[in-house]
PDBQT receptor file of N, H, CA, C and O in Angstrom, charges set to zero:
ATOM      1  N   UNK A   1     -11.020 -12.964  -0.880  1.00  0.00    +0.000 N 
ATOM      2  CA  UNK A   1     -10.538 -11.600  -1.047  1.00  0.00    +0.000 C 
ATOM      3  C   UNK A   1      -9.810 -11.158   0.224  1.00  0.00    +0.000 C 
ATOM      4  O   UNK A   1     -10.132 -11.272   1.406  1.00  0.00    +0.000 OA
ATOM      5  N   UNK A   2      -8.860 -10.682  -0.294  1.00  0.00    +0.000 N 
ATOM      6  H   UNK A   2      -8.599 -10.590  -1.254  1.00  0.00    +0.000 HD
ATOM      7  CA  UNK A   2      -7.928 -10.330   1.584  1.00  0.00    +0.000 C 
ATOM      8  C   UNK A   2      -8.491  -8.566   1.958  1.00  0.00    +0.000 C 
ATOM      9  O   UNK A   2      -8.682  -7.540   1.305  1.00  0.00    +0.000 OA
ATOM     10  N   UNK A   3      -8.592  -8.987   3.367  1.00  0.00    +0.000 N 
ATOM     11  H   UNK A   3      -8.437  -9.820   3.898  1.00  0.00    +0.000 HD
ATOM     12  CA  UNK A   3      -9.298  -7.765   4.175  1.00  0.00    +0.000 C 
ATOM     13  C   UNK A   3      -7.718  -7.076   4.654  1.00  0.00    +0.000 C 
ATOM     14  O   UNK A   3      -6.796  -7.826   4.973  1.00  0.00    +0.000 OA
ATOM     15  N   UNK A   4      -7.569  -5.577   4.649  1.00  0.00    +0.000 N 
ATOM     16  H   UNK A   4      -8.318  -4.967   4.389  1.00  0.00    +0.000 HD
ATOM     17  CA  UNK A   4      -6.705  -5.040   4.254  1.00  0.00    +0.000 C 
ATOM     18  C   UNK A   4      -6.989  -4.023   5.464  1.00  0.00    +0.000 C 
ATOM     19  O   UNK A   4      -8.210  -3.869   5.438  1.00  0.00    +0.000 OA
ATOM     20  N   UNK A   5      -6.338  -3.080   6.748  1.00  0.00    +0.000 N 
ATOM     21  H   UNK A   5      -5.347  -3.206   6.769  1.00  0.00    +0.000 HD
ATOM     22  CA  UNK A   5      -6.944  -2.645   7.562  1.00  0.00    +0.000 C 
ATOM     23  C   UNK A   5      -5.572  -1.356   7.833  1.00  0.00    +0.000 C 
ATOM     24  O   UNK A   5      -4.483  -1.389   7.260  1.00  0.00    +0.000 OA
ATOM     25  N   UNK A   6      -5.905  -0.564   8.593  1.00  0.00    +0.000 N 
ATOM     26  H   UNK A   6      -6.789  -0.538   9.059  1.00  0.00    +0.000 HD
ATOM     27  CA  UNK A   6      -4.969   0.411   8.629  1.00  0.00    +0.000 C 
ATOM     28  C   UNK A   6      -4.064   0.057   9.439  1.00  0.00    +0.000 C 
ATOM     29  O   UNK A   6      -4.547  -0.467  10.442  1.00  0.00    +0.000 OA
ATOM     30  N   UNK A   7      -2.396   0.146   9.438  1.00  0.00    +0.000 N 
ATOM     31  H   UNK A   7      -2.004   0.572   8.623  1.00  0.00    +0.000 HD
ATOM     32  CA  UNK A   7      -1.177   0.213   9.900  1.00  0.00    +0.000 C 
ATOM     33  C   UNK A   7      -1.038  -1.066   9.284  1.00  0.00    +0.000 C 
ATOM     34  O   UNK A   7      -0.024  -1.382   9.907  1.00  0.00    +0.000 OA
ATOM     35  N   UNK A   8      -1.341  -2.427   8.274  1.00  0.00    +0.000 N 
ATOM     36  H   UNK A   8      -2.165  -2.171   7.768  1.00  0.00    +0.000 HD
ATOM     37  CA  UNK A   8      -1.080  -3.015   7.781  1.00  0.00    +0.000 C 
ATOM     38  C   UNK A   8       0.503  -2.648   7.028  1.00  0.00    +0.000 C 
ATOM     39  O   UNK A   8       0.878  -1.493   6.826  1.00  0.00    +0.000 OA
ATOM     40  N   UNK A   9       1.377  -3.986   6.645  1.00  0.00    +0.000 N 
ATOM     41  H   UNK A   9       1.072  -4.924   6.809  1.00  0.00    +0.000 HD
ATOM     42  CA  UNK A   9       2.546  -2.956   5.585  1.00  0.00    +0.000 C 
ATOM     43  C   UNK A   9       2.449  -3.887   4.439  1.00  0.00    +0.000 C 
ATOM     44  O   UNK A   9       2.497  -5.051   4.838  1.00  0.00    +0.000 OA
ATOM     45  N   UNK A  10       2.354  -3.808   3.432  1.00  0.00    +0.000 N 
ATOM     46  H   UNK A  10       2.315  -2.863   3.108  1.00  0.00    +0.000 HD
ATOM     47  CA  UNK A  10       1.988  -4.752   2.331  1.00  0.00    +0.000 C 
ATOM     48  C   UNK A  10       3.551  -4.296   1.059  1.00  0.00    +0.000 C 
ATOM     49  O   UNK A  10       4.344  -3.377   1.261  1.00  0.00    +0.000 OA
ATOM     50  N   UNK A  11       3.574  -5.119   0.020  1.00  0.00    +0.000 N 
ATOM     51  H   UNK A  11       2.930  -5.866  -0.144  1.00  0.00    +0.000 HD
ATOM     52  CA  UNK A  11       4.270  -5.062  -0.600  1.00  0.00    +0.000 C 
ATOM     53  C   UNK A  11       4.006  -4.913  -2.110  1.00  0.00    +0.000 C 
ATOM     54  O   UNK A  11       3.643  -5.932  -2.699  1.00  0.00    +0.000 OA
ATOM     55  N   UNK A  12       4.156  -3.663  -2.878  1.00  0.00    +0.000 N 
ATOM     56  H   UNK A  12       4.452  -2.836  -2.400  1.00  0.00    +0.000 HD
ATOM     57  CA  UNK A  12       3.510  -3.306  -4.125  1.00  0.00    +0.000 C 
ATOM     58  C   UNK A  12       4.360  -4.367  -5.352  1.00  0.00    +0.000 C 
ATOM     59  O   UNK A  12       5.463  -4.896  -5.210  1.00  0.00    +0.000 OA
ATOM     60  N   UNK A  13       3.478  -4.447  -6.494  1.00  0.00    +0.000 N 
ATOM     61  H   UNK A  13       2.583  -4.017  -6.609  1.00  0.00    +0.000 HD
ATOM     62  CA  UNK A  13       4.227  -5.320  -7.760  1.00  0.00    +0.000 C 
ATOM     63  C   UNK A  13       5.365  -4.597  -8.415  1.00  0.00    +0.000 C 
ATOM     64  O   UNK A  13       6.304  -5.064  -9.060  1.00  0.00    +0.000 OA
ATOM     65  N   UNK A  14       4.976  -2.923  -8.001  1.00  0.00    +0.000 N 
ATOM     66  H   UNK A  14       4.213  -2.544  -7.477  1.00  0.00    +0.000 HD
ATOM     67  CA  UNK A  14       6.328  -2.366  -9.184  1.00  0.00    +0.000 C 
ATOM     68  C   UNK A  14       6.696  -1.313  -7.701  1.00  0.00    +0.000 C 
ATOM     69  O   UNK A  14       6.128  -1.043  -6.643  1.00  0.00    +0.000 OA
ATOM     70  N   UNK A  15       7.834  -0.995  -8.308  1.00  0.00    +0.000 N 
ATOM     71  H   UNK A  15       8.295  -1.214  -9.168  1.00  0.00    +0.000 HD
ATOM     72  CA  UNK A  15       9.231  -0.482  -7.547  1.00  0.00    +0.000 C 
ATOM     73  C   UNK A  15       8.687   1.509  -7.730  1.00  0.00    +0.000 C 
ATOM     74  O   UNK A  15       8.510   2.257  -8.691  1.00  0.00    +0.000 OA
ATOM     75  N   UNK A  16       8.595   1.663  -6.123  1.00  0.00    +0.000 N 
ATOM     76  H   UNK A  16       8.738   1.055  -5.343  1.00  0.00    +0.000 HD
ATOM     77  CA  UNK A  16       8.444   3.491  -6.060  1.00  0.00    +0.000 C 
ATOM     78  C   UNK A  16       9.755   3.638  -6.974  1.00  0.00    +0.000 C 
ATOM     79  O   UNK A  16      10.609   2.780  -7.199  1.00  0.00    +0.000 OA
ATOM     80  N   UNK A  17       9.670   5.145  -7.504  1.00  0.00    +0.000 N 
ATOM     81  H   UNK A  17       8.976   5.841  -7.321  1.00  0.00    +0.000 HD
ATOM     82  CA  UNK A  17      11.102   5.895  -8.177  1.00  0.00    +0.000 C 
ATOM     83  C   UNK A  17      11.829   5.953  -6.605  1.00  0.00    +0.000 C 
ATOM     84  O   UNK A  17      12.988   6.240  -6.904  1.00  0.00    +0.000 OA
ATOM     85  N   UNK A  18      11.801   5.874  -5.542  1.00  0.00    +0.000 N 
ATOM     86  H   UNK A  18      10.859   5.641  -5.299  1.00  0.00    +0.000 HD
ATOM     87  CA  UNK A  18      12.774   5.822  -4.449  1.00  0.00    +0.000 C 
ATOM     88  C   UNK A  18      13.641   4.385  -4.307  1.00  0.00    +0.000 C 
ATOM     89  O   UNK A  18      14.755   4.329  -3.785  1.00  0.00    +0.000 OA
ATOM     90  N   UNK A  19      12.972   3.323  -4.827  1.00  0.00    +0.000 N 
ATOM     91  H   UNK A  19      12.068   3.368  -5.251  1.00  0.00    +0.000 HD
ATOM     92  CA  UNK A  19      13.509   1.758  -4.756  1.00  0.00    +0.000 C 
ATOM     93  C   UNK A  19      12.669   1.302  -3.545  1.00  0.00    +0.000 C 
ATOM     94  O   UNK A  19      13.349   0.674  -2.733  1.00  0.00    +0.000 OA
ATOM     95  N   UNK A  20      11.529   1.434  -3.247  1.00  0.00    +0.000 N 
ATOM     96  H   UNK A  20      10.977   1.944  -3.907  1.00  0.00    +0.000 HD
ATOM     97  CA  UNK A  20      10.606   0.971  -1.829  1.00  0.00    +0.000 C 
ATOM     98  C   UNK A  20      10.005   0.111  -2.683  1.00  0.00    +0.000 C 
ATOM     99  O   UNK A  20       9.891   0.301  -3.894  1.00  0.00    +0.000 OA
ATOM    100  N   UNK A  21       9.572  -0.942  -2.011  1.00  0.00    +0.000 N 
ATOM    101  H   UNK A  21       9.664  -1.096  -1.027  1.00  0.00    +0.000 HD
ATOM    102  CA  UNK A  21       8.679  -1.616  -2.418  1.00  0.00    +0.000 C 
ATOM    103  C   UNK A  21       7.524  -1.706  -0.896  1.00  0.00    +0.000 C 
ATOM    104  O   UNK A  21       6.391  -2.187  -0.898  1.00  0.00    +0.000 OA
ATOM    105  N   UNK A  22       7.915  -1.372  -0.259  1.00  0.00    +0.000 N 
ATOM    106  H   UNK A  22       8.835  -0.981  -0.258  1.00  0.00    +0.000 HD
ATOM    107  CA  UNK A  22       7.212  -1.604   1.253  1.00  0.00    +0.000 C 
ATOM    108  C   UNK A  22       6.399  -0.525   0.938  1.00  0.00    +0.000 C 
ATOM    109  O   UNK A  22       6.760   0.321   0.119  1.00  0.00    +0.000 OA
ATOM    110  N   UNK A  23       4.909  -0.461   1.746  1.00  0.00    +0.000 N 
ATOM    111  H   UNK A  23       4.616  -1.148   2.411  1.00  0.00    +0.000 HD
ATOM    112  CA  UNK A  23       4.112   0.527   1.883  1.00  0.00    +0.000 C 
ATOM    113  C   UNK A  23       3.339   0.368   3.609  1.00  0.00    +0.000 C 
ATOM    114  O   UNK A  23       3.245  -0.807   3.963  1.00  0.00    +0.000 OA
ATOM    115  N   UNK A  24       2.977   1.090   4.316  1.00  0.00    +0.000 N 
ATOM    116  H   UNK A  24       3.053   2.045   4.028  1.00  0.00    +0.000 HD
ATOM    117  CA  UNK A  24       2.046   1.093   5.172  1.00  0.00    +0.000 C 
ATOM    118  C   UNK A  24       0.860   1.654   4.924  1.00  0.00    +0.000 C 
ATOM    119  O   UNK A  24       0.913   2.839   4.594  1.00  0.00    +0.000 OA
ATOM    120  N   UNK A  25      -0.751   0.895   5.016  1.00  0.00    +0.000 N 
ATOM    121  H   UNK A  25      -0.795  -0.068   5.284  1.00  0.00    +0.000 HD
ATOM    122  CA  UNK A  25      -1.791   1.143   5.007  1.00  0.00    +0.000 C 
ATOM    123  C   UNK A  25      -2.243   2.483   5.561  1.00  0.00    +0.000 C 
ATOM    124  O   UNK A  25      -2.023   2.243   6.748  1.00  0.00    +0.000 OA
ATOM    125  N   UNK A  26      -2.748   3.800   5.549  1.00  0.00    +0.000 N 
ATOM    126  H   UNK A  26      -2.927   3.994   4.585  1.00  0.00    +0.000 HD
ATOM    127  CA  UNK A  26      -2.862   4.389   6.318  1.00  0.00    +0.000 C 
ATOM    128  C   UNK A  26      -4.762   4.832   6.369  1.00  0.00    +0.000 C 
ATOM    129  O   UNK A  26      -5.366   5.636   7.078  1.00  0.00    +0.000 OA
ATOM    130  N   UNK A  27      -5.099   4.171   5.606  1.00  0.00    +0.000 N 
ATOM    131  H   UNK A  27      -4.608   3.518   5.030  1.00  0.00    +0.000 HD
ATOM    132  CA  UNK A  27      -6.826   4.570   4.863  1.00  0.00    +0.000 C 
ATOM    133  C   UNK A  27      -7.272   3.862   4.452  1.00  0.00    +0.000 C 
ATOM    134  O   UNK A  27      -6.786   3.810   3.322  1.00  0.00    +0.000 OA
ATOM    135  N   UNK A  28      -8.344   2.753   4.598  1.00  0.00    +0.000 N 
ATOM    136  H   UNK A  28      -8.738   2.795   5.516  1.00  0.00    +0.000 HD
ATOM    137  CA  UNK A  28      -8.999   1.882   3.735  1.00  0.00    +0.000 C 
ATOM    138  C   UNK A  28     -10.383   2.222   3.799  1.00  0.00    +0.000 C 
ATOM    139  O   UNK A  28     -10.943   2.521   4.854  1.00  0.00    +0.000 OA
ATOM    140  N   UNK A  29     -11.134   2.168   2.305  1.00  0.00    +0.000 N 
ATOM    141  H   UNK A  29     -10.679   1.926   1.448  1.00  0.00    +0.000 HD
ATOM    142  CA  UNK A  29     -12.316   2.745   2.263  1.00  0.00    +0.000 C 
ATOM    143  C   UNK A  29     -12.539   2.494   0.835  1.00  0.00    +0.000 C 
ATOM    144  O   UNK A  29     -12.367   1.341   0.438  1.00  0.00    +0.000 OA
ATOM    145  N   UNK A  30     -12.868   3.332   0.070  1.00  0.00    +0.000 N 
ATOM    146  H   UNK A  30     -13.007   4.268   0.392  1.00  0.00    +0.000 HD
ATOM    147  CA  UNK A  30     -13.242   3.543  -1.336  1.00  0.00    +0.000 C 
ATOM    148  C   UNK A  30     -12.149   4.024  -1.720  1.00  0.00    +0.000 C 
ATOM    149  O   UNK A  30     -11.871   3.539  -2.817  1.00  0.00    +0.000 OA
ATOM    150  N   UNK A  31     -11.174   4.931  -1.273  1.00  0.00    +0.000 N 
ATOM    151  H   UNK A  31     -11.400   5.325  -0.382  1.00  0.00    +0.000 HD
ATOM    152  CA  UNK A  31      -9.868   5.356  -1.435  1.00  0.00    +0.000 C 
ATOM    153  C   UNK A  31      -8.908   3.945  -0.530  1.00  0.00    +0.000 C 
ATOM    154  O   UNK A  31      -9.241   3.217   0.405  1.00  0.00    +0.000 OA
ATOM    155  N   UNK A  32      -7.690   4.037  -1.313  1.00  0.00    +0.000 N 
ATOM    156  H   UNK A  32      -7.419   4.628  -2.073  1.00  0.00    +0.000 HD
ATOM    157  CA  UNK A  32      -6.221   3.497  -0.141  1.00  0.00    +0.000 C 
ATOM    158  C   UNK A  32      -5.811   4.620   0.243  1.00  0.00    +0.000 C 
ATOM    159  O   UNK A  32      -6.215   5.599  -0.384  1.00  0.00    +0.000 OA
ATOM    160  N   UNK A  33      -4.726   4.856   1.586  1.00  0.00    +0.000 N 
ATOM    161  H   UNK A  33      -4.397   4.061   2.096  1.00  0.00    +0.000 HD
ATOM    162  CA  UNK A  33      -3.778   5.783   1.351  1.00  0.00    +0.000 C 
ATOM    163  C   UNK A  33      -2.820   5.388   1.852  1.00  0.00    +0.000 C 
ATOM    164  O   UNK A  33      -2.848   5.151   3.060  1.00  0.00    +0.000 OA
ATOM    165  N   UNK A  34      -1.533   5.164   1.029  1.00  0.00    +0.000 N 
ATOM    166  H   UNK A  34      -1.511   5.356   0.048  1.00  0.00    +0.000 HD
ATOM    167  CA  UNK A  34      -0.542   4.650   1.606  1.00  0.00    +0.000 C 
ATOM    168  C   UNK A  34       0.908   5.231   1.510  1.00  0.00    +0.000 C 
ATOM    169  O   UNK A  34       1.312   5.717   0.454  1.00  0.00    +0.000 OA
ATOM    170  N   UNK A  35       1.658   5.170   2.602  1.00  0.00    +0.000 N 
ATOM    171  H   UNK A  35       1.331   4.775   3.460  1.00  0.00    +0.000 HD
ATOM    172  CA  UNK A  35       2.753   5.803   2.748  1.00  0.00    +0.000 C 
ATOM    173  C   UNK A  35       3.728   4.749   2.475  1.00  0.00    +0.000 C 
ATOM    174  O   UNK A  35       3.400   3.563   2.452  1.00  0.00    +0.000 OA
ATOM    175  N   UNK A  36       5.253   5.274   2.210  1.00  0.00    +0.000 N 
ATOM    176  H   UNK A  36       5.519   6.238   2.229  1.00  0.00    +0.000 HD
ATOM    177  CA  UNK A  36       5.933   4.396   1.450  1.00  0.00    +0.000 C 
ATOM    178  C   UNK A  36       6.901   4.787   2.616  1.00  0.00    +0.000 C 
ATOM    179  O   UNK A  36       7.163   5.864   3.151  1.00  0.00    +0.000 OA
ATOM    180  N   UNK A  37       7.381   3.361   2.828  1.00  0.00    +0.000 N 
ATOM    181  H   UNK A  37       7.169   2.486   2.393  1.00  0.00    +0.000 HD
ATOM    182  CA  UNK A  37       8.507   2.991   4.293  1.00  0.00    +0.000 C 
ATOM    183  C   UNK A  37       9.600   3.742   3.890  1.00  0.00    +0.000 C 
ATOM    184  O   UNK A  37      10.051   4.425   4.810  1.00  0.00    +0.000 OA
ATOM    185  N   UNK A  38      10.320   3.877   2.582  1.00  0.00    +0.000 N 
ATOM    186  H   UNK A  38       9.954   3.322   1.836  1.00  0.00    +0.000 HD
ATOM    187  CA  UNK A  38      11.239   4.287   2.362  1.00  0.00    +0.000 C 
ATOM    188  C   UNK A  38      11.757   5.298   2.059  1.00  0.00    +0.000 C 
ATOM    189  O   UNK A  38      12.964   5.508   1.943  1.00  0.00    +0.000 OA
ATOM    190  N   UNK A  39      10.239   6.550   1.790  1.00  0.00    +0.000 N 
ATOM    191  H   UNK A  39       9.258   6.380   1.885  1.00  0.00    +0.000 HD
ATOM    192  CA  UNK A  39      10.793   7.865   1.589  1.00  0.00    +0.000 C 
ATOM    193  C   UNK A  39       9.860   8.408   2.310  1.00  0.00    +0.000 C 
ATOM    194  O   UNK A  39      10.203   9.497   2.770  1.00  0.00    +0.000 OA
ATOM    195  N   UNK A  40       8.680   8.027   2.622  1.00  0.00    +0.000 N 
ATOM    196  H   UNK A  40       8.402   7.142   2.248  1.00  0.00    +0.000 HD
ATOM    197  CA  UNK A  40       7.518   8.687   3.621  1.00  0.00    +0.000 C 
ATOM    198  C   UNK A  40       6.395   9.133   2.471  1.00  0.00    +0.000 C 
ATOM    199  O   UNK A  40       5.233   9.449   2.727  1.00  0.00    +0.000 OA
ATOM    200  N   UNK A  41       7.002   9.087   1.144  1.00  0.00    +0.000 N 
ATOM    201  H   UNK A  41       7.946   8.830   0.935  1.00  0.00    +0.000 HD
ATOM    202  CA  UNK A  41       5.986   9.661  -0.070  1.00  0.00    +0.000 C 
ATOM    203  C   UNK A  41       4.311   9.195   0.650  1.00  0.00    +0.000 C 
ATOM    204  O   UNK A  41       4.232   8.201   1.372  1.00  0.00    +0.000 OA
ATOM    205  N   UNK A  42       3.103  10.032   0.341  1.00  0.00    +0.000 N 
ATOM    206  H   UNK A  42       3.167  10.840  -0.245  1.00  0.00    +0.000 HD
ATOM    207  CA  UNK A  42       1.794   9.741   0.459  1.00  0.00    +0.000 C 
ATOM    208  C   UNK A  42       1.294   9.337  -0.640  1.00  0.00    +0.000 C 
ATOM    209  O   UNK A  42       1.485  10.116  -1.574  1.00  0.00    +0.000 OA
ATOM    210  N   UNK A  43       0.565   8.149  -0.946  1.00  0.00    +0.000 N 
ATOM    211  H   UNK A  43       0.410   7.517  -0.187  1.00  0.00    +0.000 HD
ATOM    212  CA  UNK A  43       0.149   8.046  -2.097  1.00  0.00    +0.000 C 
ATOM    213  C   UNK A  43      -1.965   8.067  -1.439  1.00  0.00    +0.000 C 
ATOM    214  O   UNK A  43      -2.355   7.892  -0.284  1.00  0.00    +0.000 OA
ATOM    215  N   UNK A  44      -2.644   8.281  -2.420  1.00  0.00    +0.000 N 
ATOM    216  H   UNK A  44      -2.327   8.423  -3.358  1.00  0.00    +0.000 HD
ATOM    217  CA  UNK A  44      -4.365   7.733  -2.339  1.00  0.00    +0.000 C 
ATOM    218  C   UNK A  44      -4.116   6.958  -3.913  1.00  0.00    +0.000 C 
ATOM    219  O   UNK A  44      -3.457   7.262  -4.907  1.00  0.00    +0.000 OA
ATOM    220  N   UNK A  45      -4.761   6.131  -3.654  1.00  0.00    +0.000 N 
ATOM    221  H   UNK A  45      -5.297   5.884  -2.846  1.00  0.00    +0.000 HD
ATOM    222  CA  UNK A  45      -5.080   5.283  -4.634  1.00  0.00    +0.000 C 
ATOM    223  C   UNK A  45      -6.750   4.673  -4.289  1.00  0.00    +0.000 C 
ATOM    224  O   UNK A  45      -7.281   4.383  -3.217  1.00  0.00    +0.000 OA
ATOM    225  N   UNK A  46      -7.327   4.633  -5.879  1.00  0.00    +0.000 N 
ATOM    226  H   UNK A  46      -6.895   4.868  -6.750  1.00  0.00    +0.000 HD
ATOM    227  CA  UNK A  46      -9.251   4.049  -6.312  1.00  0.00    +0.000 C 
ATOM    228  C   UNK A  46      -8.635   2.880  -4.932  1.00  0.00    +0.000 C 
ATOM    229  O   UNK A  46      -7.517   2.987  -4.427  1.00  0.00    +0.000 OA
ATOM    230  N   UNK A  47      -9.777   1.709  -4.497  1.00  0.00    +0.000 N 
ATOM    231  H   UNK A  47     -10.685   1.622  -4.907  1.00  0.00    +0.000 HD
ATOM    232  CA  UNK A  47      -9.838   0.522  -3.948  1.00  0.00    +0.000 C 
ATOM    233  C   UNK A  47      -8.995  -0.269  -4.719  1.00  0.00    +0.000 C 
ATOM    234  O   UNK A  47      -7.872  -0.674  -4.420  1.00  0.00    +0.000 OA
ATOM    235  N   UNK A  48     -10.010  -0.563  -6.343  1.00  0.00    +0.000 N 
ATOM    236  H   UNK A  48     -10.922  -0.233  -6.586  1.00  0.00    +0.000 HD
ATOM    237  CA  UNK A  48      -8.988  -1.144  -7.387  1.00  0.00    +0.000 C 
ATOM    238  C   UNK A  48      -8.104  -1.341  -7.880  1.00  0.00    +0.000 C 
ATOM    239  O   UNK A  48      -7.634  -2.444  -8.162  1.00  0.00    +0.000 OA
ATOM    240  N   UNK A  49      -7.653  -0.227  -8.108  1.00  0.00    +0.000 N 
ATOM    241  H   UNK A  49      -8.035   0.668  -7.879  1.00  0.00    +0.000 HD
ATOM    242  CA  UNK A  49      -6.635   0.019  -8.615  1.00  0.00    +0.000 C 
ATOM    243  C   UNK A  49      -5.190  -0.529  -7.228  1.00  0.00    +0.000 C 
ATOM    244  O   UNK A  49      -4.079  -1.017  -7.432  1.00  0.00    +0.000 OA
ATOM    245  N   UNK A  50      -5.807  -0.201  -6.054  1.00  0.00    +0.000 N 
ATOM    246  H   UNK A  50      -6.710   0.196  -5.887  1.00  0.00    +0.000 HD
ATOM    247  CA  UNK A  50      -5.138  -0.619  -4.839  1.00  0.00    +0.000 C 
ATOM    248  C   UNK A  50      -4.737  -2.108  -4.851  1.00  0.00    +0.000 C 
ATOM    249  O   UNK A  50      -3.592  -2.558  -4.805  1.00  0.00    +0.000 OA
ATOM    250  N   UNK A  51      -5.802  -2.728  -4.916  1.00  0.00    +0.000 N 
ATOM    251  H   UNK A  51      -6.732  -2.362  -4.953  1.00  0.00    +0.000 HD
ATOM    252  CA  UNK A  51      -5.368  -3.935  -4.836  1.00  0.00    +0.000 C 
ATOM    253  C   UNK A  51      -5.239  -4.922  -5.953  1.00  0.00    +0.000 C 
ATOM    254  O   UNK A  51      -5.361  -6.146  -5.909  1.00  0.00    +0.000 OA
ATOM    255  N   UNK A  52      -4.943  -4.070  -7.053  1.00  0.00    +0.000 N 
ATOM    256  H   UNK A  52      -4.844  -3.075  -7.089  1.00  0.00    +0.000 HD
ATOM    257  CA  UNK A  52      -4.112  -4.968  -8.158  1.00  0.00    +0.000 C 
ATOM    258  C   UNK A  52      -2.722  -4.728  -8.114  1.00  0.00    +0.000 C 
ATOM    259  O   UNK A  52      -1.896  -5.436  -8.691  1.00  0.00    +0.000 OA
ATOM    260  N   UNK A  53      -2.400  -3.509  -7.279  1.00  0.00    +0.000 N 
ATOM    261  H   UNK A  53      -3.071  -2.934  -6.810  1.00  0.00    +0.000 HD
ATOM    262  CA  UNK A  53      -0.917  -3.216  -6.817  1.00  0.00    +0.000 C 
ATOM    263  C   UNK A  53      -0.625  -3.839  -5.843  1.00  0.00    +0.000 C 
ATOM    264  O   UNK A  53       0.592  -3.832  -6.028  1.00  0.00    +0.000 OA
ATOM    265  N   UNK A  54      -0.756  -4.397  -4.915  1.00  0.00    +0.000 N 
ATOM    266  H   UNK A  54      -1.745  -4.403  -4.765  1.00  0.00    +0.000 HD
ATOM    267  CA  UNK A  54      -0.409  -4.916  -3.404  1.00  0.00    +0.000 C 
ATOM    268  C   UNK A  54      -0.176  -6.336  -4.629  1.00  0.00    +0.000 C 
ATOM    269  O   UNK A  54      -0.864  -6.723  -5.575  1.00  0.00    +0.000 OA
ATOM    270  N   UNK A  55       1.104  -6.800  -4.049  1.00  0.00    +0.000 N 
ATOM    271  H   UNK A  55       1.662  -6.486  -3.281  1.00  0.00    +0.000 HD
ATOM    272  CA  UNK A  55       1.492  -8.451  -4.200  1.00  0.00    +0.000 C 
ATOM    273  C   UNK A  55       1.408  -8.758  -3.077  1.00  0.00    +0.000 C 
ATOM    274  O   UNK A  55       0.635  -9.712  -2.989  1.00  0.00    +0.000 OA
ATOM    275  N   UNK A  56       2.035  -8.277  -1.547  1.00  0.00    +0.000 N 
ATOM    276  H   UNK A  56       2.663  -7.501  -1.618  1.00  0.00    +0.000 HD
ATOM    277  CA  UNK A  56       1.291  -9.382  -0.501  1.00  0.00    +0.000 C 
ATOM    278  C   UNK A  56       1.181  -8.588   0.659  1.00  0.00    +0.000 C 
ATOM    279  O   UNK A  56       1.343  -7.368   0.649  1.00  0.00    +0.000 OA
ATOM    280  N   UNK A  57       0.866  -9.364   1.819  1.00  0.00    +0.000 N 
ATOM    281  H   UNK A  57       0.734 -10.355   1.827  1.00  0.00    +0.000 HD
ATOM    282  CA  UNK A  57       0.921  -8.593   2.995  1.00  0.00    +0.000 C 
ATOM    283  C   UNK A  57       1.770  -8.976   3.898  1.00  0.00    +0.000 C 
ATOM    284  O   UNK A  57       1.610 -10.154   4.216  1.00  0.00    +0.000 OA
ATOM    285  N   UNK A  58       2.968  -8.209   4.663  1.00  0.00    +0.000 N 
ATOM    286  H   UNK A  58       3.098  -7.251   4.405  1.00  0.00    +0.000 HD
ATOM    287  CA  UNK A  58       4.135  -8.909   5.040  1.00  0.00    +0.000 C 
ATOM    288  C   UNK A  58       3.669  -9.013   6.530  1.00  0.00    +0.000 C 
ATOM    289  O   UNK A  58       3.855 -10.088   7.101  1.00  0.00    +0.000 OA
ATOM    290  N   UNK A  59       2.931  -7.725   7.372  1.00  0.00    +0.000 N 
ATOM    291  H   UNK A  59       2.780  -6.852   6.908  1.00  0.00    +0.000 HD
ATOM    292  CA  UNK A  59       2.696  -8.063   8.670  1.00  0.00    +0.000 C 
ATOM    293  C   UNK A  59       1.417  -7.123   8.931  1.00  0.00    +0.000 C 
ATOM    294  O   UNK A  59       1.158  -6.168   8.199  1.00  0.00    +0.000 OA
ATOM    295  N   UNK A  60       0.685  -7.468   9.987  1.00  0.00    +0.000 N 
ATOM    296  H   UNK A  60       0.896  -8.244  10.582  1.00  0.00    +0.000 HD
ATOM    297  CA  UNK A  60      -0.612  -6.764  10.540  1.00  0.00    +0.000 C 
ATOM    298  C   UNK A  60       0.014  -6.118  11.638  1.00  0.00    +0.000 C 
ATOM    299  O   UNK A  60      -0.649  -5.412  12.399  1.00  0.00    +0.000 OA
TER     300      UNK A  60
């Protein structure tokens, strides 16, 4: 299982309505919270639901 930590930038399976696919970690816990490189949008997302969205992790 990949350990996932804050300022991580990972890469989601489907495309923000901005065209980002990049995100930065900003919260890991029982919640995600992640900000999107390309418009600054905030997202929280369940754990689960988090990491059936992440396809990979590009840098720590």
């Amino acid at each position: 299982m990949n350990e996932y930590k804050v300022g991580d930038i990972v890469e989601t399976k489907k495309v923000h309505p901005c065209g980002g696919k990049t995100w930065e970690i900003m919260r890991v816990g029982v919640d995600f919270k992640l900000r999107c490189l390309t418009c600054g949008h905030i997202i929280m997302l369940e754990r689960e639901k988090a990491l059936k969205a992440i396809k990979t992790s590009l840098k720590t």
